[in-house]
N, C-alpha and C positions, 0 to 999 in steps of 0.2 A: 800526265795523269789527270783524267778529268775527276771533278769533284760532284758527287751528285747529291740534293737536296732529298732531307727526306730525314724519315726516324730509323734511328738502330733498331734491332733486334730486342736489347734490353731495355729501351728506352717503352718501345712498347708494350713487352710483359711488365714491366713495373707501373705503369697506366692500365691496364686493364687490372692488375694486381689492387691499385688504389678502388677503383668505379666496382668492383666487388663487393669490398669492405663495405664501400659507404652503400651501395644497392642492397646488402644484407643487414644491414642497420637501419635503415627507412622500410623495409619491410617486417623486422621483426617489430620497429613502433607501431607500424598500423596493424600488426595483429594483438598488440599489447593494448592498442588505442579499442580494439574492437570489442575485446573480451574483456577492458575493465568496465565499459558500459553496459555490456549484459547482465555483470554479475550483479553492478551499482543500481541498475534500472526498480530491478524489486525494493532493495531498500529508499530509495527518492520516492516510489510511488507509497510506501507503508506510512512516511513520514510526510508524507502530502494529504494524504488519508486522515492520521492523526490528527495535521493543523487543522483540517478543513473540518473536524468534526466538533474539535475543543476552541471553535473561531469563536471570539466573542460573542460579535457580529451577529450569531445564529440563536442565540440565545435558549441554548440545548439543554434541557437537562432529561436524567435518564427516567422513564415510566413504568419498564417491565421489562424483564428479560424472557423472551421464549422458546420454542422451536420451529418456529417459521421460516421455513425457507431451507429446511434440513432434516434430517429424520432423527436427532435427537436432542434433548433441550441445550439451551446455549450455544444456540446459532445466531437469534436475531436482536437487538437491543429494540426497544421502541423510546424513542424519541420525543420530547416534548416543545415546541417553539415557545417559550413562557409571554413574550411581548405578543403574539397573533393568535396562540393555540393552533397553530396549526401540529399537525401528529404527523413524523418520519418513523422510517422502518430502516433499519439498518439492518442487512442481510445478507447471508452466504447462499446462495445457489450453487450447492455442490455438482449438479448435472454439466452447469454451463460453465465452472471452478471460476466464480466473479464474486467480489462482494460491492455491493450497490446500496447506496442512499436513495428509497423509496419514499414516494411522498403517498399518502391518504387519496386526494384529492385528484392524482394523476400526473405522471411525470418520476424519472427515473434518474440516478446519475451515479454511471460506474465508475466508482474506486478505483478497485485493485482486479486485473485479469489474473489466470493464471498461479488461482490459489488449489490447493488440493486440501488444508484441512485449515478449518476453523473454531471458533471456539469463543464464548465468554464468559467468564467465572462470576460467581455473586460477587466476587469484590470487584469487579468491571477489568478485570484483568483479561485481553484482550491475547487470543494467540491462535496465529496464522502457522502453514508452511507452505510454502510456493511449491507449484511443481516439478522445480528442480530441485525441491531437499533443501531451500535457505528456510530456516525456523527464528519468528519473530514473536517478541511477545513485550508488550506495554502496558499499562492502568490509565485506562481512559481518566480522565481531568473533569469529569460532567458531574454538576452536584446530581447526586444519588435523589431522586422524590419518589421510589417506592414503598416507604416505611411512610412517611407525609401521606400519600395518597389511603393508605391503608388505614390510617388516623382519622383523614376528615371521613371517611365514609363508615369509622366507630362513631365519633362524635357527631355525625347527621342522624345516623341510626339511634342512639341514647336520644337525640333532642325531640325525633318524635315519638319515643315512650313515653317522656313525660309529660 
């Protein structure tokens, strides 16, 4: 009887049996891998958004809230540099669904793509929702100088009645 080399029959359904499993489990992670950074993506960009606005460093505080950049009020924050004066616009452009850190002077820097609504409240309560239906909302951290601003330009007013 010659003996011949080689695999059984079971030997190699139960190998292709094994290369299944694990080929269906390396591709159910990279579709789990894919679609956790889509969903993740908007919230890392909100919260980058966030730092980047309450940075120390920038020395922001808030100067007016308006409609700039959208067709109804509580679209746009404006911004004040307190150490340069220089004046930012913080803004929804609902056309383009971006919201963007405008400078006065010239020069632009986009936030967040891919917003559909925006919004800021007089208490700086801030609320996005993306275009896929994620809804965020947080109270911006920027001392308040609208009521200040509204002060000195009472008490410059009284100093030259008298």
């Amino acid at each position: 009887m010659i003996r011949r080399r080689g695999f059984t029959l079971i030997e190699a359904v139960v190998a292709l049996a094994i290369m299944g499993v694990v080929m269906t489990t390396l591709f159910q992670g990279q579709r789990n891998l894919v679609r956790r950074t889509q969903v993740d993506l908007p919230t890392v960009e909100w919260y980058l958004m966030l730092h980047e606005l309450e940075n120390p460093d920038h020395h922001f505080v808030v100067a007016h809230i308006s409609d700039e950049g959208g067709l109804t009020p509580g679209k746009a924050v404006h911004l004040v540099n307190t150490v340069t004066g220089k004046q930012y616009l913080l803004t929804y452009y609902h056309i383009l669904h971006r919201i963007a850190l405008h400078h006065y002077g010239g020069g632009e820097i986009q936030l967040i793509r891919g917003v559909r609504q925006f919004h800021v409240d007089d208490d700086l309560t801030l609320t996005m929702t993306t275009d896929k239906g994620i809804h965020f909302q947080a109270q911006l951290l920027l001392p308040d100088r609208r009521g200040a601003m509204d002060e000195e330009a009472t008490r410059n007013d009284s100093d030259l009645g008298d």
